[in-house]
mmCIF file as gemmi writes it, N, C-alpha and C atoms, coordinates in Angstrom:
data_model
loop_
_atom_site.group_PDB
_atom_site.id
_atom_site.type_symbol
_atom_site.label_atom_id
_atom_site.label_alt_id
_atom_site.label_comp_id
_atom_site.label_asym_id
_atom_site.label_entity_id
_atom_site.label_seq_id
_atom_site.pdbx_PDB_ins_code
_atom_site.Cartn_x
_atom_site.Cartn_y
_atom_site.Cartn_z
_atom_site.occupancy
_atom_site.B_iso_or_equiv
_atom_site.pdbx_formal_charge
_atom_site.auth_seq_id
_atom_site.auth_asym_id
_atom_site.pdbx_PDB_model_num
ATOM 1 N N . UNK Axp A 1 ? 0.842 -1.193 0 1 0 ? 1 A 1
ATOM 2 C CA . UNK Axp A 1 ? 0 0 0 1 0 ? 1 A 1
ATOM 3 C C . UNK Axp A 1 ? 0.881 1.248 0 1 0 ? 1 A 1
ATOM 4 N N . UNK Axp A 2 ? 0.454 2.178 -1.131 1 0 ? 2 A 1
ATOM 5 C CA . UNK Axp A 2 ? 1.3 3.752 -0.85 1 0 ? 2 A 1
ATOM 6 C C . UNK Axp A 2 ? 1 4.456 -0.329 1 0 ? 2 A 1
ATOM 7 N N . UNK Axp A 3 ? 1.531 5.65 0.039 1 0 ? 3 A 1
ATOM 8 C CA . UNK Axp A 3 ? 0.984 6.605 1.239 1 0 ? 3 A 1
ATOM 9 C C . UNK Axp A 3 ? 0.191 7.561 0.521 1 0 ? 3 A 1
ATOM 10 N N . UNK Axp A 4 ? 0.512 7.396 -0.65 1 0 ? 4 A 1
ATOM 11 C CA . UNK Axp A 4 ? -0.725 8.568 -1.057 1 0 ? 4 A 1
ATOM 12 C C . UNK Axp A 4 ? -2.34 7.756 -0.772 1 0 ? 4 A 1
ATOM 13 N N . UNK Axp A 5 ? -1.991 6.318 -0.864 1 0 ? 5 A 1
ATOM 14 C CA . UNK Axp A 5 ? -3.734 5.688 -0.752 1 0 ? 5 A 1
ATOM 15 C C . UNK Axp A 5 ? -4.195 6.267 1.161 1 0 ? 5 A 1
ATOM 16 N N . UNK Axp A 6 ? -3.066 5.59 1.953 1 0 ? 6 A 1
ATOM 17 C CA . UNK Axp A 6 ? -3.327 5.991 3.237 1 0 ? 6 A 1
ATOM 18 C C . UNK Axp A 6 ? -3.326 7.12 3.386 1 0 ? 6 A 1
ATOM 19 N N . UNK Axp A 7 ? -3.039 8.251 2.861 1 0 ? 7 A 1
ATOM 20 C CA . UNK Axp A 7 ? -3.482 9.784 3.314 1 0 ? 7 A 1
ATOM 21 C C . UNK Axp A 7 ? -4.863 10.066 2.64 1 0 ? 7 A 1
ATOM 22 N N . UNK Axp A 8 ? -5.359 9.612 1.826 1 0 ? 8 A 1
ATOM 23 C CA . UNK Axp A 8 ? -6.953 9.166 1.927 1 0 ? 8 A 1
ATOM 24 C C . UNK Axp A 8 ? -7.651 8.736 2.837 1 0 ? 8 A 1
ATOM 25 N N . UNK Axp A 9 ? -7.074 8.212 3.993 1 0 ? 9 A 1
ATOM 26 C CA . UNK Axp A 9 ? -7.672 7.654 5.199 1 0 ? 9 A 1
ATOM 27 C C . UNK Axp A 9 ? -7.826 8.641 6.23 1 0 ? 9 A 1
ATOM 28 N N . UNK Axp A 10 ? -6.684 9.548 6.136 1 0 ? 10 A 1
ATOM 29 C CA . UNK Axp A 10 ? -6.411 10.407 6.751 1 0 ? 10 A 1
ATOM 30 C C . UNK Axp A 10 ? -7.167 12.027 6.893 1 0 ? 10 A 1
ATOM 31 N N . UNK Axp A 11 ? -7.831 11.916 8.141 1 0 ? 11 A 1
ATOM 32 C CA . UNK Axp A 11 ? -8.945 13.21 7.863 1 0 ? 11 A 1
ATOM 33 C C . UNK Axp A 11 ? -8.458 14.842 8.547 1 0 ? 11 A 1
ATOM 34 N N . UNK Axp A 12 ? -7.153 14.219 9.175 1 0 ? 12 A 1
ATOM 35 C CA . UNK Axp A 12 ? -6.408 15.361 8.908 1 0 ? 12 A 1
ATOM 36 C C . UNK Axp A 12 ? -4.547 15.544 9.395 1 0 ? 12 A 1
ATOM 37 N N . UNK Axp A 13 ? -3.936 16.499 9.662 1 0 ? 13 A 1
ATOM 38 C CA . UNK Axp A 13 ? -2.579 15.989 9.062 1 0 ? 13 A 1
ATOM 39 C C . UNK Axp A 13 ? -1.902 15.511 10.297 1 0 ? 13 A 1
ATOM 40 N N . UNK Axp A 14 ? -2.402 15.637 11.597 1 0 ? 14 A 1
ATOM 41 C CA . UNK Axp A 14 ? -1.91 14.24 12.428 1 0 ? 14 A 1
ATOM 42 C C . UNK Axp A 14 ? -1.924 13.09 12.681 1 0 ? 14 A 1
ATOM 43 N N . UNK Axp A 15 ? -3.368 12.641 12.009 1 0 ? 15 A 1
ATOM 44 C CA . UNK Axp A 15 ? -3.565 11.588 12.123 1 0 ? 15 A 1
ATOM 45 C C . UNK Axp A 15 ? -2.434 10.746 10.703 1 0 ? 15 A 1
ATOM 46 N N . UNK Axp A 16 ? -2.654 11.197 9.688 1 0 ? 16 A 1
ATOM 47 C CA . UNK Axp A 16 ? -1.83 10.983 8.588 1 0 ? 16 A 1
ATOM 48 C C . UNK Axp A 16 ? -0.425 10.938 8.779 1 0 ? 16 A 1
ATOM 49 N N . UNK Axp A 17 ? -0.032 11.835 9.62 1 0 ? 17 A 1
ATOM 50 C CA . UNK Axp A 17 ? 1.519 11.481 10.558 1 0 ? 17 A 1
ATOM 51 C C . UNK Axp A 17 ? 1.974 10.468 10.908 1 0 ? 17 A 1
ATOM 52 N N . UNK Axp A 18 ? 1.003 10.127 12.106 1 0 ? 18 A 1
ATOM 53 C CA . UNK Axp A 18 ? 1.096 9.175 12.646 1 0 ? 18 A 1
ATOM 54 C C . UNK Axp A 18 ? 0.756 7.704 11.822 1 0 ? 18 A 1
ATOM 55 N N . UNK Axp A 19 ? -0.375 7.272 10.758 1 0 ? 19 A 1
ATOM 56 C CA . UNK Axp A 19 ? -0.018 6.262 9.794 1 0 ? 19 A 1
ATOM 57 C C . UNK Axp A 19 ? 1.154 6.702 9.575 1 0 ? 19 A 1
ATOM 58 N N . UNK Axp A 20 ? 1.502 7.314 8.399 1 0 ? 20 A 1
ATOM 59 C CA . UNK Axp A 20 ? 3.038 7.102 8.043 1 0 ? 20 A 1
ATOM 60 C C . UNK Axp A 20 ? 4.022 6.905 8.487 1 0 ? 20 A 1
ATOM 61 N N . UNK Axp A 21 ? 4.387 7.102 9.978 1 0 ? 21 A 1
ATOM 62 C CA . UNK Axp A 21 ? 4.987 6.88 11.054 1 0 ? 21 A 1
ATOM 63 C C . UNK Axp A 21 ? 4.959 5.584 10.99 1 0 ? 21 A 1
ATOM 64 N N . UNK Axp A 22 ? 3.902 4.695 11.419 1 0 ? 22 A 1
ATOM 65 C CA . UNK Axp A 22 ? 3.364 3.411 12.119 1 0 ? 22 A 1
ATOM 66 C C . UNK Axp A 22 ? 4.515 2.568 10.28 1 0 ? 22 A 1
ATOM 67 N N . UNK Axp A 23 ? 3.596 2.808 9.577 1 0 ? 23 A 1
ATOM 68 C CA . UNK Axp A 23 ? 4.012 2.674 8.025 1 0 ? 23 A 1
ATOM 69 C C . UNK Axp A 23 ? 5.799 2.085 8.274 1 0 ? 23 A 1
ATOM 70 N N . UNK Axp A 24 ? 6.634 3.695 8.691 1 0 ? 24 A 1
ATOM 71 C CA . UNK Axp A 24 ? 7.935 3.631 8.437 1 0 ? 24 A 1
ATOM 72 C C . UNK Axp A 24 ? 8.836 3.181 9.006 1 0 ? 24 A 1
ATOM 73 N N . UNK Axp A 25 ? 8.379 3.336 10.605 1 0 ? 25 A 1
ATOM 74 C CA . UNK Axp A 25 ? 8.937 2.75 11.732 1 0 ? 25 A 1
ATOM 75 C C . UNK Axp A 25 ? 8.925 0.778 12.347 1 0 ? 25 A 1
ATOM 76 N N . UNK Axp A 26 ? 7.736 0.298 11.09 1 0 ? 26 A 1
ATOM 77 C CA . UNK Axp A 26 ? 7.154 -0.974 11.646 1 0 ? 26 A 1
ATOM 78 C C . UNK Axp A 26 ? 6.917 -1.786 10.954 1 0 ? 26 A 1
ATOM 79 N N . UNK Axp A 27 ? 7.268 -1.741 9.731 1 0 ? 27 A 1
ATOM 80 C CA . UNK Axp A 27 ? 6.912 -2.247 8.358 1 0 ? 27 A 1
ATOM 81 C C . UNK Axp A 27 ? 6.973 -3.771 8.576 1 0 ? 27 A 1
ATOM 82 N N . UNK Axp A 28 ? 8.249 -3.829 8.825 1 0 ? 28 A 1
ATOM 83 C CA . UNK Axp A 28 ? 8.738 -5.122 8.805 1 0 ? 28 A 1
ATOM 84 C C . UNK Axp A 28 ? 8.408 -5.879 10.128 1 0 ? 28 A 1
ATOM 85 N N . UNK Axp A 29 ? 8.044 -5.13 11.035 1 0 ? 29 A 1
ATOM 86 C CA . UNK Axp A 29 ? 7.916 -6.099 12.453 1 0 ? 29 A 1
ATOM 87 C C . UNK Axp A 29 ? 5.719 -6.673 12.269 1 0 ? 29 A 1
ATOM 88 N N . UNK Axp A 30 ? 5.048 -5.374 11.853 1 0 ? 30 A 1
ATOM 89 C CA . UNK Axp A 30 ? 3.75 -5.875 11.773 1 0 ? 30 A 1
ATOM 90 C C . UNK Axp A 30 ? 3.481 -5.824 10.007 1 0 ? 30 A 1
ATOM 91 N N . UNK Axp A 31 ? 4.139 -6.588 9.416 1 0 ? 31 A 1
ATOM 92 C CA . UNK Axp A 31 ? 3.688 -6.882 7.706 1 0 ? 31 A 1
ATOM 93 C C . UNK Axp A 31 ? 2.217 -7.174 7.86 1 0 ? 31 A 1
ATOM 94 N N . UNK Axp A 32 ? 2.678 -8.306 8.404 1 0 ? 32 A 1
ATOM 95 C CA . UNK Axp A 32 ? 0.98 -8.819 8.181 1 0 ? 32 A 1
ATOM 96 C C . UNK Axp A 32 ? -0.124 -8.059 8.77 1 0 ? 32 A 1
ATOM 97 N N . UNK Axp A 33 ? -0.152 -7.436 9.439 1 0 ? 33 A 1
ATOM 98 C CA . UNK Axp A 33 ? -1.18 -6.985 10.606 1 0 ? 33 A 1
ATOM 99 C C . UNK Axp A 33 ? -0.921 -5.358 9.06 1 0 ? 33 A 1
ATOM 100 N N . UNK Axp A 34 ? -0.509 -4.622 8.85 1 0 ? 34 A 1
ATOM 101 C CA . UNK Axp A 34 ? -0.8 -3.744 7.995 1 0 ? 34 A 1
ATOM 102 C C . UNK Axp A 34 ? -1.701 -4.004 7.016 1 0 ? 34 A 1
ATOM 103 N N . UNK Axp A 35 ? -1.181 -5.436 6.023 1 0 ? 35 A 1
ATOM 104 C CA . UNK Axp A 35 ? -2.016 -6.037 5.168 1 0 ? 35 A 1
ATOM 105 C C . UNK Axp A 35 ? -3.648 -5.845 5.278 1 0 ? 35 A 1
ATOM 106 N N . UNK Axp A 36 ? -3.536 -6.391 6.861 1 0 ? 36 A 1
ATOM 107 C CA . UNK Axp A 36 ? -5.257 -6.392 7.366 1 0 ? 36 A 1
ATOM 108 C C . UNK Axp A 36 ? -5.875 -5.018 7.324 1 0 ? 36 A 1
ATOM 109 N N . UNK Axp A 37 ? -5.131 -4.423 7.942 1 0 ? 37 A 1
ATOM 110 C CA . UNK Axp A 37 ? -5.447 -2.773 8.791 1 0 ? 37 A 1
ATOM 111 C C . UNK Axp A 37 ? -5.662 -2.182 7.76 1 0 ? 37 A 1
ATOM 112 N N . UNK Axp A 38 ? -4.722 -1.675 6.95 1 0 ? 38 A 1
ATOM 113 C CA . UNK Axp A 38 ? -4.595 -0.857 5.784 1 0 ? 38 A 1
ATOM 114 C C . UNK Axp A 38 ? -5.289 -1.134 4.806 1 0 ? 38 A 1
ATOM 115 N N . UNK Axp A 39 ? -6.117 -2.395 5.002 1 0 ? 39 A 1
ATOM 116 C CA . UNK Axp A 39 ? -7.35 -2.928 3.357 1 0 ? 39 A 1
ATOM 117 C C . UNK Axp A 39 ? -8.472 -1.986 4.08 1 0 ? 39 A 1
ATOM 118 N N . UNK Axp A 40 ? -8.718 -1.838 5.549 1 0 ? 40 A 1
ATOM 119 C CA . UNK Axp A 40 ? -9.512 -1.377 5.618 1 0 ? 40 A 1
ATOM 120 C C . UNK Axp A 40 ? -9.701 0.599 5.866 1 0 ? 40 A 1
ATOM 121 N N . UNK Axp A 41 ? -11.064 0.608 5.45 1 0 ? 41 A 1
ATOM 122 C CA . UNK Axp A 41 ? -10.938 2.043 5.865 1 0 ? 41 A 1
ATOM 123 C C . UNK Axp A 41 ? -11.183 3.08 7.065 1 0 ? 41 A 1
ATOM 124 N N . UNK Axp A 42 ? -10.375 3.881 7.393 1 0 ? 42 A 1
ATOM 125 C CA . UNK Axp A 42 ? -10.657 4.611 8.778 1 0 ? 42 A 1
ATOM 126 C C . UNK Axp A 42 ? -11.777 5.807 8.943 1 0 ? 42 A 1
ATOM 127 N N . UNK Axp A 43 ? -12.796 5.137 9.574 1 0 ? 43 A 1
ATOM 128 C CA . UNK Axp A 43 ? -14.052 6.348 9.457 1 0 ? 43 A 1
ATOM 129 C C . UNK Axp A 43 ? -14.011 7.248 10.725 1 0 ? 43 A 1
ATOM 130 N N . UNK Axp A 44 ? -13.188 6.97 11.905 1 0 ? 44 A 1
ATOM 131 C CA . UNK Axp A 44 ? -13.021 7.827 12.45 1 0 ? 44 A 1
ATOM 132 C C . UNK Axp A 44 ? -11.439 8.001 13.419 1 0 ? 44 A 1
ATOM 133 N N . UNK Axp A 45 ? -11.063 8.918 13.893 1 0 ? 45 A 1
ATOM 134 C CA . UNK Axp A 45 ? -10.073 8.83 13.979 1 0 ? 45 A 1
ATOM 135 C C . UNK Axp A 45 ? -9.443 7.756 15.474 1 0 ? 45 A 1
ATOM 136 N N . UNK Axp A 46 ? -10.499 7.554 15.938 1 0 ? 46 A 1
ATOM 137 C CA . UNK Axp A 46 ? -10.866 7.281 17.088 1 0 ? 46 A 1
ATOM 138 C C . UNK Axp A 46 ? -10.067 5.596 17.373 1 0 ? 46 A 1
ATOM 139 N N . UNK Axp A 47 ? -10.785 5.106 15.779 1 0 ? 47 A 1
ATOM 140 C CA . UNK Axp A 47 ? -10.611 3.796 15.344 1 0 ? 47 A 1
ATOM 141 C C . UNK Axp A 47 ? -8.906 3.939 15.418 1 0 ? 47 A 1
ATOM 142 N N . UNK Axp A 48 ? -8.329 5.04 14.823 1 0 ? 48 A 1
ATOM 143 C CA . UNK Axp A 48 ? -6.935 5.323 14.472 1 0 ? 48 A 1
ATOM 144 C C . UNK Axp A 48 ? -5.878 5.166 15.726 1 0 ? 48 A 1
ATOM 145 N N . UNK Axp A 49 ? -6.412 5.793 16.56 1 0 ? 49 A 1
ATOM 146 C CA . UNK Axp A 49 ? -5.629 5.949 17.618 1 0 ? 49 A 1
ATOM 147 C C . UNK Axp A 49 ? -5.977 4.614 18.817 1 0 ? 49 A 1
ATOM 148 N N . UNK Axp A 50 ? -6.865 4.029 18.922 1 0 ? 50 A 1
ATOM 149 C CA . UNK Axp A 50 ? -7.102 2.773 19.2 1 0 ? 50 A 1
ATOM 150 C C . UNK Axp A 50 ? -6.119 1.344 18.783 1 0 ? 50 A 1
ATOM 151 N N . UNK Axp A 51 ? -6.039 1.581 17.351 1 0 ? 51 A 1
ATOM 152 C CA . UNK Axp A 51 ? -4.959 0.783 17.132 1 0 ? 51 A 1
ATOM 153 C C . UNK Axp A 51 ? -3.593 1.098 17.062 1 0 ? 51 A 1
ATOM 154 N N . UNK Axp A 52 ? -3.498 2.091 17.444 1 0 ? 52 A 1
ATOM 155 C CA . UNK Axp A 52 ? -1.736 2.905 17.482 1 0 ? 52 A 1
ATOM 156 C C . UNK Axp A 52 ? -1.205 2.348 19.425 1 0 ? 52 A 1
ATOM 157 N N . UNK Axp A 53 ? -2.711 2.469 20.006 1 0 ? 53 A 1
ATOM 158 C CA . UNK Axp A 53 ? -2.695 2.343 21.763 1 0 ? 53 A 1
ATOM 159 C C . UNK Axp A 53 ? -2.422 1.083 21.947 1 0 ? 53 A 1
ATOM 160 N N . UNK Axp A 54 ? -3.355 -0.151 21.589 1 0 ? 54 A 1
ATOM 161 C CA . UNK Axp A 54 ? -3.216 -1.066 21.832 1 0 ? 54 A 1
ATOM 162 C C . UNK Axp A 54 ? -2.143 -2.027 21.11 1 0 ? 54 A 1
ATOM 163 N N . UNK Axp A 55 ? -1.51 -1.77 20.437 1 0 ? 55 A 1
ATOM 164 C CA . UNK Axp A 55 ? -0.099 -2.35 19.695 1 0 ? 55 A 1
ATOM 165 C C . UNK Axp A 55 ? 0.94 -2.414 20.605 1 0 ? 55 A 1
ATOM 166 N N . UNK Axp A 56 ? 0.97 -3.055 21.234 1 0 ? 56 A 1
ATOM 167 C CA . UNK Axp A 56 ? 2.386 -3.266 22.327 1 0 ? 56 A 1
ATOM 168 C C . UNK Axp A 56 ? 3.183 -2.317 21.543 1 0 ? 56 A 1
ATOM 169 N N . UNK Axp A 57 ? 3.69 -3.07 20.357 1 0 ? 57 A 1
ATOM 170 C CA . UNK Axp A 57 ? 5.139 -2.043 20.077 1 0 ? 57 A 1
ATOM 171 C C . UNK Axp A 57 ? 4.957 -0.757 19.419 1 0 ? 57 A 1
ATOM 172 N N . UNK Axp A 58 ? 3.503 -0.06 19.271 1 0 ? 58 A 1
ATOM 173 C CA . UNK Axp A 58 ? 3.176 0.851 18.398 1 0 ? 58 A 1
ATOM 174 C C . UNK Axp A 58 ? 3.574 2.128 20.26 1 0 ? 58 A 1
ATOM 175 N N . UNK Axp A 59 ? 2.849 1.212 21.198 1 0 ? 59 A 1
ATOM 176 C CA . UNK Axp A 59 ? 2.739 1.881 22.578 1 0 ? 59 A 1
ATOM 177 C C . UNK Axp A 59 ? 4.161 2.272 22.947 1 0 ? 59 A 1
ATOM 178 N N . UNK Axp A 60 ? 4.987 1.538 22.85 1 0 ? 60 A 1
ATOM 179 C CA . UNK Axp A 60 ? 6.572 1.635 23.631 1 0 ? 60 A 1
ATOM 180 C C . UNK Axp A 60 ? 6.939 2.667 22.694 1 0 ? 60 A 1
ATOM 181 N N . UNK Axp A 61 ? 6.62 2.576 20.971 1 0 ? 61 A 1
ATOM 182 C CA . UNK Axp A 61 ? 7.641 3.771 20.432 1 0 ? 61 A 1
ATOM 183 C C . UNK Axp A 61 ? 6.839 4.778 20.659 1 0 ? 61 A 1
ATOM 184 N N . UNK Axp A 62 ? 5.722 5.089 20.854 1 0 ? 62 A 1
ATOM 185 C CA . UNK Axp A 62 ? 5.037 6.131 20.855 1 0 ? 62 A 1
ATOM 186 C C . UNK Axp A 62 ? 5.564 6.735 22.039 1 0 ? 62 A 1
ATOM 187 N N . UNK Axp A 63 ? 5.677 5.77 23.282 1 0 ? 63 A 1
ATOM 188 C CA . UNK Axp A 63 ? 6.122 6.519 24.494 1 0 ? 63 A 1
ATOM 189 C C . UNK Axp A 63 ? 7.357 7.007 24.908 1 0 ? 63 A 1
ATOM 190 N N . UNK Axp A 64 ? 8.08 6.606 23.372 1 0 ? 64 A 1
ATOM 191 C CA . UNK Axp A 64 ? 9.736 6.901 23.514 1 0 ? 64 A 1
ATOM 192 C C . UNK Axp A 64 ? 9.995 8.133 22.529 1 0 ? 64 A 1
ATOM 193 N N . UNK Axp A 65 ? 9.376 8.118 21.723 1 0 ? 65 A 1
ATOM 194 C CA . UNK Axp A 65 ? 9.643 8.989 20.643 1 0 ? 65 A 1
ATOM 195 C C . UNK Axp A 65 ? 8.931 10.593 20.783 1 0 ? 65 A 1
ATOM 196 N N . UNK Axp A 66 ? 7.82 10.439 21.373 1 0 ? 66 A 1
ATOM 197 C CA . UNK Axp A 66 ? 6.785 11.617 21.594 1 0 ? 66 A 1
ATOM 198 C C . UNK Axp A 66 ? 7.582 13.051 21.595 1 0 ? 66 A 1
């Protein structure tokens, strides 16, 4: 998936950050789990940040990097 499709998901430019982030930083550790995530679409942002929280390793870089 390219980031121009996922900034279509994106309803505005933090949330779109943060995919591309998740995207650049994790590619290779959650392949598969993107596959899933990224077929689908984000109707609110809510959904977005839900799965950024509950990702063990999405949580540790978030809490290191902030």
């Amino acid at each position: 998936m390219n980031l121009i499709t996922v900034n279509s998901f994106a309803n505005n430019e933090r949330i779109k950050t943060k995919i591309i982030l998740i995207i650049i930083k994790t590619k290779r550790i959650l392949k598969k789990n993107f596959q899933l995530i990224f077929s689908l679409s984000f109707p609110t942002s809510r959904y977005i940040e839900t799965f950024i929280y509950k990702n063990p390793f999405i949580k540790v870089w978030e809490r290191k990097y902030k």
